[in-house]
N, C-alpha and C positions, 0 to 999 in steps of 0.2 A: 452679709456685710453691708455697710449702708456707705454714702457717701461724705458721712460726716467725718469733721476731721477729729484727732483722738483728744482727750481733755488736756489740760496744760498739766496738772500732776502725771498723765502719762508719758506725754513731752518732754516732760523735765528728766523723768524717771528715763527716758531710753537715752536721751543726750547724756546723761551722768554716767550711768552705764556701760556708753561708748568711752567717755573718757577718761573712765578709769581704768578701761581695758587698754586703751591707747598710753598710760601714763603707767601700768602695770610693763606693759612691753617696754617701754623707755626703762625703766629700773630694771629691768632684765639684762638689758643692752650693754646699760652702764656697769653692771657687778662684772657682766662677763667680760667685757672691752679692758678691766684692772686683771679678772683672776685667771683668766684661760691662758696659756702661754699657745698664741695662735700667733699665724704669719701677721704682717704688719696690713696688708691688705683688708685681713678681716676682722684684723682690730680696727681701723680705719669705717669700717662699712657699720661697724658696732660703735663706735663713739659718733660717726653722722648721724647711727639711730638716736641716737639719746640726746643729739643736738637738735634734729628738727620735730622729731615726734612730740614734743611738747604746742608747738606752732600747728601740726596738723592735729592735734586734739581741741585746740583751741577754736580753731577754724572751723572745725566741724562743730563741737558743743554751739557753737553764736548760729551755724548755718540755718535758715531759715528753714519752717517744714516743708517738706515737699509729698503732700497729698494730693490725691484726687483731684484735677481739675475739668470736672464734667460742666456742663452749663448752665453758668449763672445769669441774670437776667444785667448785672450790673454786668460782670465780663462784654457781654456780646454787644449791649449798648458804647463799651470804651468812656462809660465813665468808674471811676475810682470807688473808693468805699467812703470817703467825705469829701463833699464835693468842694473843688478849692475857691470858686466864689458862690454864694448864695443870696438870694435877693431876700431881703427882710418884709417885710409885709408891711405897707404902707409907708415904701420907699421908690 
């Protein structure tokens, strides 16, 4: 395994993944929240699924990746990946 991080069609391809597993459960929530005749509690705890699992799918799909952070020469110096001011060349 190397320390690269994965392509962006893999990226895209596991965040979508995630949230249509996440958005899968939310529609499970909500059939069963209408057809189960269950206490009021666990209709409750099934209709909050189906209210916020959309917001934690969301949040997750935008969440930035989180790879490998072994050492880079830019990390350990503490500057950025563009630097915010630059000197032009014969200025």
């Amino acid at each position: 395994m190397t320390d690269a991080k994965p392509s962006l069609s893999e990226d895209i391809g596991k965040r979508e993944k995630s949230y249509f597993i996440k958005m899968g459960i939310r529609l499970i929530c909500l059939v069963l929240a209408f057809t189960v005749p269950a206490p009021l509690p666990v209709r409750l705890l099934l209709f909050a699924g189906a209210i916020f699992l959309p917001y934690v799918a969301v949040i997750g799909a935008n969440a930035p990746q989180k790879g490998p952070s072994h050492g880079s020469d830019m990390e350990d110096s503490g500057q950025s990946e563009i630097p915010r001011h630059r000197r032009e060349i014969g200025s």
